[in-house]
Each structure stands twice: as C-alpha cells, then as structure tokens.
MDTraj code that builds the backbone (N, CA, C; nanometers):
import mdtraj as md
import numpy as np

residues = "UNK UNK UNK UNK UNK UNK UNK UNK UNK UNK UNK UNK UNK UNK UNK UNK UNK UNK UNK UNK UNK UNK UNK UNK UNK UNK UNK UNK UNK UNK UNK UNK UNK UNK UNK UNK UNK UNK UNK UNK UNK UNK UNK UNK UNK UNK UNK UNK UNK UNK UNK UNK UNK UNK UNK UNK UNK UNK UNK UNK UNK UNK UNK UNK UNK UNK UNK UNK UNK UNK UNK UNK UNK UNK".split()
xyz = np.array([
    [2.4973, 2.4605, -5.9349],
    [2.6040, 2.4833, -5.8410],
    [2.7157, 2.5587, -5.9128],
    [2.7511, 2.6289, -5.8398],
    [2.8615, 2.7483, -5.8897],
    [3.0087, 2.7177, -5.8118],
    [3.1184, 2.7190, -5.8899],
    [3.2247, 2.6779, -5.7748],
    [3.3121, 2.7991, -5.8157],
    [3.3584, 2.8986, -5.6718],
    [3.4298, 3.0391, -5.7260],
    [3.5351, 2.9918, -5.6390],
    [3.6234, 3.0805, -5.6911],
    [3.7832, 3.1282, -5.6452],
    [3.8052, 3.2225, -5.5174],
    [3.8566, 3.2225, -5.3987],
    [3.8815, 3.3091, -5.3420],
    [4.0058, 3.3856, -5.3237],
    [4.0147, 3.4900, -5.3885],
    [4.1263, 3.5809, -5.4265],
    [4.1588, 3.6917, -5.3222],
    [4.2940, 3.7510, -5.3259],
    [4.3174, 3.8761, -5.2707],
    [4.3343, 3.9758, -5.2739],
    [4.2288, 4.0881, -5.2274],
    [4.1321, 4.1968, -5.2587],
    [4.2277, 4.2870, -5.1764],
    [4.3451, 4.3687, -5.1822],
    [4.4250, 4.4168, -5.0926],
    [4.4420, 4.3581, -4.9862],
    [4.3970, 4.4002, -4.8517],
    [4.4383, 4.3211, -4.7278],
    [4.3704, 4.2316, -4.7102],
    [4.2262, 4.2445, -4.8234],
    [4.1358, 4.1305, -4.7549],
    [4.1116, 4.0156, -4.8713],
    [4.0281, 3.9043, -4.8605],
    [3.9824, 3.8384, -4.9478],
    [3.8691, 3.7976, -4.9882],
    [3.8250, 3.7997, -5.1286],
    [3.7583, 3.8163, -5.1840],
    [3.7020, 3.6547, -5.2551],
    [3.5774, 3.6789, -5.3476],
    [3.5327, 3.5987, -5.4314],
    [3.4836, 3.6609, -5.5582],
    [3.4742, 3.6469, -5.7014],
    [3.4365, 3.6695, -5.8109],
    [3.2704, 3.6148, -5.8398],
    [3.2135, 3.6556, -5.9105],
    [3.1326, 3.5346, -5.8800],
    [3.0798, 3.5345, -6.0615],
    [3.0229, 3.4319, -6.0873],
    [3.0140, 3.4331, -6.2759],
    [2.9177, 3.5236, -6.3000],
    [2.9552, 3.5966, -6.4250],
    [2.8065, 3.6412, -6.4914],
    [2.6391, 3.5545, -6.4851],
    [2.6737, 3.4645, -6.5341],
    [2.5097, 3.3944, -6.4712],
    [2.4456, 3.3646, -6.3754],
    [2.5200, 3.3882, -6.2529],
    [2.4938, 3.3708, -6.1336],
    [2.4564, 3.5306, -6.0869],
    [2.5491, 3.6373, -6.0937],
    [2.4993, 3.7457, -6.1040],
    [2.3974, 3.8012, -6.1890],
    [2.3219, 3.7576, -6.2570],
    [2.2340, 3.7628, -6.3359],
    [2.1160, 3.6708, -6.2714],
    [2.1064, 3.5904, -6.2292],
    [2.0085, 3.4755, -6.1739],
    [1.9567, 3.5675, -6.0179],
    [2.0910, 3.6245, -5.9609],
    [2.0310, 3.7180, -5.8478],
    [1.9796, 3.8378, -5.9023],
    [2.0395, 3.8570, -6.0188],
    [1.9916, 4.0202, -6.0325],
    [2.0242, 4.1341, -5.9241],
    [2.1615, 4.1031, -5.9506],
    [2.2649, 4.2251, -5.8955],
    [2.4005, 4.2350, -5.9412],
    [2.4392, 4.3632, -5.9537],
    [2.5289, 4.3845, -6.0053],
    [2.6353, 4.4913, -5.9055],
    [2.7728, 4.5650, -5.9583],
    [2.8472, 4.6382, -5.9104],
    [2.8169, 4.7363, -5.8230],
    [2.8469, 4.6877, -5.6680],
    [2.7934, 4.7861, -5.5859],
    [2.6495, 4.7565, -5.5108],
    [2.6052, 4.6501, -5.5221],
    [2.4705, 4.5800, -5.4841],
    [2.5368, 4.5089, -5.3594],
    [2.4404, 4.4857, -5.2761],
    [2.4673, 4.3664, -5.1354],
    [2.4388, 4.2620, -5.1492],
    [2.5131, 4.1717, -5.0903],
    [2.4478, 4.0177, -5.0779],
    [2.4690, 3.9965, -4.9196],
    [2.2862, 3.9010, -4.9015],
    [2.3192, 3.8776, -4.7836],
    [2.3843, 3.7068, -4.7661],
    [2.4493, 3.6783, -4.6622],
    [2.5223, 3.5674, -4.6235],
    [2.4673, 3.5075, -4.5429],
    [2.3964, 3.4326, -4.5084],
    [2.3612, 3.3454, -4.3532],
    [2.3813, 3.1800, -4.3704],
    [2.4170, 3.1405, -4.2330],
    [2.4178, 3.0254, -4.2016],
    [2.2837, 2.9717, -4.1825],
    [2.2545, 2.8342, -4.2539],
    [2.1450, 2.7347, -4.2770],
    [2.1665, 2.6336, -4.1585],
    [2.0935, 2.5384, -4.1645],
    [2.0972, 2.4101, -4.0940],
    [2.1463, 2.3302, -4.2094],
    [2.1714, 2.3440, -4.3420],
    [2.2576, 2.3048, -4.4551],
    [2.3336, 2.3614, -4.5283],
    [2.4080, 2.4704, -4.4417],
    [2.5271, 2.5447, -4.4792],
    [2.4808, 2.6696, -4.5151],
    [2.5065, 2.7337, -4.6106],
    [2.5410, 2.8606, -4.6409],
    [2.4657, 2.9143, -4.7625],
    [2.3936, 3.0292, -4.7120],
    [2.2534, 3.0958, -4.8413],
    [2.3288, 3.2164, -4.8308],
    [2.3044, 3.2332, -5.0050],
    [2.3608, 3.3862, -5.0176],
    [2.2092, 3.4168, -5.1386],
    [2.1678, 3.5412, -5.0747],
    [2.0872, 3.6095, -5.1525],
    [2.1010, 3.7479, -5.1921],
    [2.0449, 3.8158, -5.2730],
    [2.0466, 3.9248, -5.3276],
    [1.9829, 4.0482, -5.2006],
    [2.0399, 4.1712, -5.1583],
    [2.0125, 4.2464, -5.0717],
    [1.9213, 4.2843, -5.0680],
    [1.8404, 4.3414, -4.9997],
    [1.6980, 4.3967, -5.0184],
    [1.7465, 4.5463, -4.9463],
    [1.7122, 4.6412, -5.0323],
    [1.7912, 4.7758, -5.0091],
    [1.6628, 4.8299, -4.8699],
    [1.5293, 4.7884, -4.8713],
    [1.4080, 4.8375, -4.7925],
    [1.4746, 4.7362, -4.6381],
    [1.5047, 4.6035, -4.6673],
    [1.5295, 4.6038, -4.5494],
    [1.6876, 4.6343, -4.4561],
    [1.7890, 4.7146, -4.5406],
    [1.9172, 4.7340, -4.5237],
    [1.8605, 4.8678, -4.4447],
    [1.7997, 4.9278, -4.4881],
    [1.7229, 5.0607, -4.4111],
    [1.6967, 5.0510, -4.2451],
    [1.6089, 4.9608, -4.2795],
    [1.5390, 4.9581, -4.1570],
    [1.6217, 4.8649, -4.0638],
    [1.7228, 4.7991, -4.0998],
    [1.8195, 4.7234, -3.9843],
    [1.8996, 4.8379, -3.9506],
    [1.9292, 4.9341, -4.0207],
    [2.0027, 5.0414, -3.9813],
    [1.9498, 5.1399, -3.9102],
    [1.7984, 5.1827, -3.9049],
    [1.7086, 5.1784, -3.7864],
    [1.7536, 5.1696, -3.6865],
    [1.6841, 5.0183, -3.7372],
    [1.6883, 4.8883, -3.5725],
    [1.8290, 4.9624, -3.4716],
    [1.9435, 4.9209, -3.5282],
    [2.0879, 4.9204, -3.5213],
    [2.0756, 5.0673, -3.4107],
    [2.0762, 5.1498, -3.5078],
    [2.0727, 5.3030, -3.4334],
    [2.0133, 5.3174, -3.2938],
    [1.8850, 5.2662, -3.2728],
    [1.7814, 5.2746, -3.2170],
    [1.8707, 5.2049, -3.1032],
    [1.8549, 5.0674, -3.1295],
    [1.9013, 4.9680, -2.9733],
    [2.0330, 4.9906, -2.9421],
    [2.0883, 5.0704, -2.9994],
    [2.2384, 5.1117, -2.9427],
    [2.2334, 5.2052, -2.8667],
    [2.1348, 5.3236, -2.8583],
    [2.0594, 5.4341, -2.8093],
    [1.9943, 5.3515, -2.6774],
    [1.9358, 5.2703, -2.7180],
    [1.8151, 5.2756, -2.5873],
    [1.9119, 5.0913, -2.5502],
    [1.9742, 5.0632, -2.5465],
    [2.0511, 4.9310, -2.5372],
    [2.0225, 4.8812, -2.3529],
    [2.0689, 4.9479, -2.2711],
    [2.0281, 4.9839, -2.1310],
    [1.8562, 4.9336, -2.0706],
    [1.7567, 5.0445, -2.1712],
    [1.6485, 4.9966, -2.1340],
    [1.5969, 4.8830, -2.1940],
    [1.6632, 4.8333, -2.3320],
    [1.6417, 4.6965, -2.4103],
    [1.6881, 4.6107, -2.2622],
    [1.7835, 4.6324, -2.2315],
    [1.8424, 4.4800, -2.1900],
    [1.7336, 4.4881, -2.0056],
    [1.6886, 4.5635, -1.9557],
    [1.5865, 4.5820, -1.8612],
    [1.4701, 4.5278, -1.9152],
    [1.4384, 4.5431, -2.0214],
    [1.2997, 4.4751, -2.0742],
    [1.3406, 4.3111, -2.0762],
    [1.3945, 4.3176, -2.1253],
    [1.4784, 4.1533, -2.1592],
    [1.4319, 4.1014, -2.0659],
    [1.4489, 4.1124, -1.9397],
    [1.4796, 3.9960, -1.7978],
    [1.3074, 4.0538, -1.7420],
])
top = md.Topology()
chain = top.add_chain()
for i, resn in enumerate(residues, 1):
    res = top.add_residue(resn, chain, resSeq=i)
    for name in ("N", "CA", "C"):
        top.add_atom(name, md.element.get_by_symbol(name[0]), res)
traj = md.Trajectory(xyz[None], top)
C-alpha cells in the first residue's frame, strides 16, 4: 500500500506517486494511467497505448453515427 499527497498542479490537483510504485507499473513521464471504480474502491493501472487507440476510434465513430447508435439501442 502506497499512501500519496494530493498537491496543487496550477488550477488543478494533483498526486506524486513514489519511484517504486512507478516502477512496479512500469511507467514513467508522460505515460497514462487508467482509474476505475471497483466494487472495492479504486484500481489504477498502467495505460495500454493499443487500447487508448482504439477507444479513440470507438469515441470518433459513435459521435458520428450517435443518432443511428441510439435507434439500434431500443
């Protein structure tokens, strides 16, 4: 267990996080982490750059066709 600081990053706020922990994910400056809510709180993992791609896809795509998505839906 890792316990970080949340600091202020200009307007916004931030967290640091330790060298060994950044090392245990294997990411560094400029890398993503993803954030999601558990049924026991809160997972943070290391980004997967193949699937940051293809949500940006996804993203593009159903914003485009959003209309005939939500017709399929029902």
């Amino acid at each position: 267990m890792y316990t970080v600081k949340i600091c202020r990053i200009g307007d916004a706020l931030g967290i640091t996080l330790p060298d060994e922990l950044l090392q245990q994910l294997k990411v560094g400056e400029g890398d993503s982490l993803v954030v999601t809510e558990t049924a026991h709180g809160v997972q943070i993992l290391a980004g997967n750059a193949e699937f940051e791609k293809v949500m940006k896809i996804y993203r593009k795509g159903s914003e485009k066709y959003k209309n005939a998505l939500r017709e399929l839906a029902q």
